[in-house]
C-alpha positions in Angstrom: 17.6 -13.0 10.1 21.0 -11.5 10.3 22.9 -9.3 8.3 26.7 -9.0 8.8 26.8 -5.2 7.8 27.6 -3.0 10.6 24.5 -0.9 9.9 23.4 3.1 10.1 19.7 10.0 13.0 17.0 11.8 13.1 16.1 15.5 13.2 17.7 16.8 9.8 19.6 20.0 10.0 19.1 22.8 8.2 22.7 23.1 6.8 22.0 19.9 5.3 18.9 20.3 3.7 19.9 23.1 2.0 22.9 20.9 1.3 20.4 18.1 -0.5 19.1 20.4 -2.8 22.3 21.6 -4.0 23.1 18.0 -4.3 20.0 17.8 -6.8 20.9 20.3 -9.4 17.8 20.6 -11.3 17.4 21.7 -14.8 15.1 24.3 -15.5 12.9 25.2 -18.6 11.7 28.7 -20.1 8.2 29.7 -20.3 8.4 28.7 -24.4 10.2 25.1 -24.4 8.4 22.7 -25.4 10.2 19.5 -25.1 10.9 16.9 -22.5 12.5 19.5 -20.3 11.1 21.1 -17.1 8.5 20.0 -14.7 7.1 16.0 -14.8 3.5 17.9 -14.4 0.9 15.6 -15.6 3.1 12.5 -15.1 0.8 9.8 -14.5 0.4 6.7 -11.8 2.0 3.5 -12.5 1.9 0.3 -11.1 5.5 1.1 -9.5 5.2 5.1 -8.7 2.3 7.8 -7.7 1.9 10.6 -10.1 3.8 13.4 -9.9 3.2 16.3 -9.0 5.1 18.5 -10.8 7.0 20.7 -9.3 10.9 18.7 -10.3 12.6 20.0 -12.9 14.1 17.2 -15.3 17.0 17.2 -17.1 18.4 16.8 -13.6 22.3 16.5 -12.2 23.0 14.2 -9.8 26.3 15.2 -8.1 28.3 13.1 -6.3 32.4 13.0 -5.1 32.9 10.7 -7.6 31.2 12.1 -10.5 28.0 13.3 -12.2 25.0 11.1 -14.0 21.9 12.8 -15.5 18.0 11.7 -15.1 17.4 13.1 -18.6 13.4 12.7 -17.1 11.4 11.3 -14.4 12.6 7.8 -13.6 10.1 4.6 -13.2 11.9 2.2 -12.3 14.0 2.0 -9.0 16.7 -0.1 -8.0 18.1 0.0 -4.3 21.9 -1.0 -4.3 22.5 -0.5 -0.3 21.1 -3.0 2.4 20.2 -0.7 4.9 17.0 1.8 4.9 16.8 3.5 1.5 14.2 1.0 0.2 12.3 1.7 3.6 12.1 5.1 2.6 11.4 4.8 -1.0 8.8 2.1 0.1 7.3 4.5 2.6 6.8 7.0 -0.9 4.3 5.0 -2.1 7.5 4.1 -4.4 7.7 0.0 -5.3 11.7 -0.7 -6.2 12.1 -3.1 -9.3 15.8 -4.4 -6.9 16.4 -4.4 -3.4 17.9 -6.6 -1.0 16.0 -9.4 0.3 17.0 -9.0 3.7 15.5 -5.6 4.1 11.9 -6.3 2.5 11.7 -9.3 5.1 11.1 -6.8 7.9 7.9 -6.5 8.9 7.4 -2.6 8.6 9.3 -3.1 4.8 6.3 -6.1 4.1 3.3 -4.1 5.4 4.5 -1.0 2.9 4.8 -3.8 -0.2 8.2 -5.1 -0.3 6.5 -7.8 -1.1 5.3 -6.4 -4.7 9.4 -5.6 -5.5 9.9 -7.4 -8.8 13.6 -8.2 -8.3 15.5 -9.2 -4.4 19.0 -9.8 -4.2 21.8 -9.9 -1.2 23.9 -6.9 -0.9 26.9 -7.2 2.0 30.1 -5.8 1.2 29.7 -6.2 -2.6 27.0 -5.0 -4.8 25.5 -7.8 -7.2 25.4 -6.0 -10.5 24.1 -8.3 -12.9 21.2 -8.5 -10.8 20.9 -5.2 -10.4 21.5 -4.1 -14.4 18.8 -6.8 -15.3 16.0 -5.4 -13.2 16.6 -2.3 -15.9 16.1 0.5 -13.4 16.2 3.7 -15.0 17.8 5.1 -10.9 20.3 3.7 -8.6 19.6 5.0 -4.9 22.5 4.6 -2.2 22.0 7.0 0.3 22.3 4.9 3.6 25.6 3.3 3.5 29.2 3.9 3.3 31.2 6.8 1.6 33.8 4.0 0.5 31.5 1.2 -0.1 29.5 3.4 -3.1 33.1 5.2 -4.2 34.3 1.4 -5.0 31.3 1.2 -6.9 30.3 4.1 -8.3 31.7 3.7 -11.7 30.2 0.3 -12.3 26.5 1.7 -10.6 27.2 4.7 -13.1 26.9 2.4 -16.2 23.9 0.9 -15.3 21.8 3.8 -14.5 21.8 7.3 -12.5 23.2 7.4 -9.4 21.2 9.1 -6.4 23.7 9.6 -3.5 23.3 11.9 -0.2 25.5 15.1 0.1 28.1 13.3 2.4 27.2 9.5 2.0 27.7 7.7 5.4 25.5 5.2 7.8 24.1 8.1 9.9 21.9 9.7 7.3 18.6 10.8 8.9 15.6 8.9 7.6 14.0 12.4 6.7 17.1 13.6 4.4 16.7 10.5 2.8 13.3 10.6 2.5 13.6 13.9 1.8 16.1 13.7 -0.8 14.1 10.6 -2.9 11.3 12.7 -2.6 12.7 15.7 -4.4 14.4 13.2 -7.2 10.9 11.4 -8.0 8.9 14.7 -7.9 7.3 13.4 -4.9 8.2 16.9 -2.2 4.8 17.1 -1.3 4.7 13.2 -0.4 8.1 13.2 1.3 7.1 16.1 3.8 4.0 14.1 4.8 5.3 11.3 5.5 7.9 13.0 7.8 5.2 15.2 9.4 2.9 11.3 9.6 5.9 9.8 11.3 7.1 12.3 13.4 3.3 12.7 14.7 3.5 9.3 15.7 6.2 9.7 17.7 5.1 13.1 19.7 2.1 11.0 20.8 4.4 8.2 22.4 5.7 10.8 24.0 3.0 12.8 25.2 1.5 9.8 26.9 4.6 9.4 28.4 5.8 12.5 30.2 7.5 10.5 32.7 10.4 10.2 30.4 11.0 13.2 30.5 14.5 14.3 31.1 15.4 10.7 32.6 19.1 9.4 30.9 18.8 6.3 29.2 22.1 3.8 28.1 20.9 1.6 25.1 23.4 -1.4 24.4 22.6 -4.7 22.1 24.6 -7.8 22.0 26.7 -8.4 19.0 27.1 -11.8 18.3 29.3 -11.2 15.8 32.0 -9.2 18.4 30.5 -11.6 21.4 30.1 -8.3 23.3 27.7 -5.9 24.5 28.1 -2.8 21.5 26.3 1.0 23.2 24.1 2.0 20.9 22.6 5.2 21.9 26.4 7.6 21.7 25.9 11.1 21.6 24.8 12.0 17.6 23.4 8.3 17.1 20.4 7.5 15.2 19.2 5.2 18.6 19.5 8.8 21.2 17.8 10.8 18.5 15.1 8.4 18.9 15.0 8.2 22.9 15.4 12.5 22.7 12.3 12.4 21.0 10.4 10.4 23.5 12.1 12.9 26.1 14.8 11.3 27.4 18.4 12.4 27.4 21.8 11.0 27.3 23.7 9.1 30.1 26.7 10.7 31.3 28.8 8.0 29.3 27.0 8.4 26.1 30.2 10.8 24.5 32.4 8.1 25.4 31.1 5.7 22.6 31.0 6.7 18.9 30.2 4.4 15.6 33.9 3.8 15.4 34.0 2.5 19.7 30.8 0.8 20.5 32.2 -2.2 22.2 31.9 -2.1 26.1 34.2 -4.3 27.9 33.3 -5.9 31.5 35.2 -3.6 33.2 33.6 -0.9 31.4 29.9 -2.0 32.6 29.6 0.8 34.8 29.9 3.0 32.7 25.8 1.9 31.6 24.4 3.6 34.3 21.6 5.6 33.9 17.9 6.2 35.0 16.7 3.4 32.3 19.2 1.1 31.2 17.7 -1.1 28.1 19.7 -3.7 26.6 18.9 -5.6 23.3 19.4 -9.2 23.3 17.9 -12.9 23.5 15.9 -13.5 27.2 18.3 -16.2 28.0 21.4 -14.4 27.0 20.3 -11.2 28.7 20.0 -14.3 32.1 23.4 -14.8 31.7 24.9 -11.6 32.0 22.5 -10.2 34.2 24.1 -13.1 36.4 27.7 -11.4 36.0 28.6 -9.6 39.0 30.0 -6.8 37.0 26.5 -5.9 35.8 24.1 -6.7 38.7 26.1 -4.0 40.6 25.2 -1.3 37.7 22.8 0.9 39.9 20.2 0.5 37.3 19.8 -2.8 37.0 20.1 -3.2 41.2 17.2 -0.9 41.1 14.9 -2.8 38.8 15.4 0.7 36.3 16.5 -2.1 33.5 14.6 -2.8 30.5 15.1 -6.1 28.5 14.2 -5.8 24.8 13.7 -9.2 23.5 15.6 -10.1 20.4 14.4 -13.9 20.1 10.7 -12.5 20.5 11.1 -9.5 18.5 14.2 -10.5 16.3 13.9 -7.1 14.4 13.9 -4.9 17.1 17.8 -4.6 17.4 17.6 -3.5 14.3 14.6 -0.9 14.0 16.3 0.5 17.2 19.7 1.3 15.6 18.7 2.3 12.3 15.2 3.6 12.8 13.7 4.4 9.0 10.3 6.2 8.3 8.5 2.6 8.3 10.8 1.1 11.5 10.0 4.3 13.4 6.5 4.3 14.5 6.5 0.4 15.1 9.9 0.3 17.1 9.0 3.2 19.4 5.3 1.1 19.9 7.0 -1.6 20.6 9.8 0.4 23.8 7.6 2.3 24.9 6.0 -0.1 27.2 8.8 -1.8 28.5 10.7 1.9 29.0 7.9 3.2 31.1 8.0 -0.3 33.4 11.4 0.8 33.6 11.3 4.5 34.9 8.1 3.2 37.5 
């Protein structure tokens, strides 16, 4: 399964948490209203959402840089209109979406969390399908994960249809926990959303605690993209894939502030700059034969040394994937899955 969307960081910043909740301007109610206003206390389990539990204000503002929508109360129905990790983390909620692209929910991560269960799949690439979407009559549009331009083409349309949830400064390098984070707060789920991070992020510490070899040892992360017929570096300084390896304790290579989302192809000539103390590279086992064969990278010092790790991409098609854009459900099972095949590496 491919996608043709150049996709998606971990660790969310202070500065922009407090930034998400001034994103979510929530109404508040006095001590003597009485209407639908206020707090969703008491709102009860359905088939698609927990209970809440109270602590959300509705009427709420959503704010965005292309205008404002109102959840006039707690929504039921969700419908994901990006095709990268928000229905992870709305999944990971306990959350089932009534729309979401059927490329996502075939993961496995998305499946084990119920992606299955999602009432309504579609295919979202560069355009959103908004009949399909407007028919699964979701009552909140969530596009966090994706591109400022992408949701500003579309935010009029989205806005018809339902309330639109964006992130403070919409863009593919959205952390998993300020989206998760942010959906949370929306769906009166804070409690939830600040488990699940703490869950996830407990899962990783113990990869890395029985690992302590990685500590401090640089690591170059690069994946084959078909697409560009080139090898693409992954884990540049402020990517979602070195947040990742900085949580298992390793640190960047000397060339990883040489690559950014906007330069990630690495040219032949160029292959030197991979060095590191691991170098792992994404791809299929015989196309990883056939450039291993190249001259150019056999003489990288790290893969002379046998400090190269292959990650699979025919036997794990997903992990190219779950290791660029790691999501609260991709997390734990991507870092699993490495870990072996880094420590191999660094021995």
């Amino acid at each position: 399964m491919t996608k043709t969307l150049t996709r998606r960081r971990m660790a969310a910043p202070a500065a922009v948490l407090v930034a998400l909740l001034a994103l979510v301007g929530c109404g508040s109610s006095s001590d003597g209203d009485s209407g639908e206003s206020g707090a969703a206390a008491g709102a009860p389990a359905s088939a698609l959402m927990p209970a809440g539990e109270g602590t959300t204000q509705y009427p709420m503002t959503l704010t965005s840089p292309w205008g404002e929508t109102v959840l006039e109360k707690r929504p039921e129905r969700i419908a994901i209109v990006t095709g990268a990790n928000d229905m992870d983390n709305t999944l990971a909620l306990g959350v089932t979406p009534v729309f979401a692209d059927k490329y996502m929910a075939e993961y496995e991560w998305a499946a084990d969390a119920g992606a299955s269960k999602i009432e309504n799949l579609g295919e979202i690439t560069d355009v959103i399908p908004f009949e399909a979407v407007a028919a699964s009559k979701p009552d909140l549009l969530i596009a966090i994960q994706t591109d400022a331009a992408f949701v500003g083409d579309s935010y009029k349309k989205l806005s018809q249809i339902a309330p639109v949830l964006v992130a403070p400064e919409t863009s593919w390098d959205v952390t998993w926990q300020e989206s998760v984070k942010l959906i949370g707060q929306t769906l009166d789920l804070s409690a939830k959303a600040d488990d699940v991070i703490a869950d996830v992020e407990a899962k990783v510490a113990q990869e890395k605690a029985a690992h302590p070899e990685f500590s401090g040892k640089s690591i170059s992360f690069v994946e084959w993209h078909a697409g560009m017929e080139s090898l693409t570096y992954r884990s540049f300084t402020g990517s979602a894939t070195a947040e990742v390896f900085g949580e298992l304790g390793f640190v960047p290579s000397e060339a990883a502030s040489q690559f950014s989302r906007d330069s990630l192809l690495v040219s032949k000539e160029n292959y030197s700059k991979l060095d590191a103390d691991v170098l792992m590279l994404a791809a299929s086992k015989d196309l990883s034969e056939d450039i291993q064969s190249e001259p150019v990278f056999k003489a990288i010092p790290a893969v002379a040394d046998g400090r190269f790790a292959l990650l699979d991409t025919e036997q794990e098609p997903s992990a190219g994937w779950a290791m660029s854009w790691p999501s609260a459900l991709s997390l734990p099972w991507i870092t699993a899955l490495v870990t072996p095949k880094l420590a191999d590496a660094v021995q």
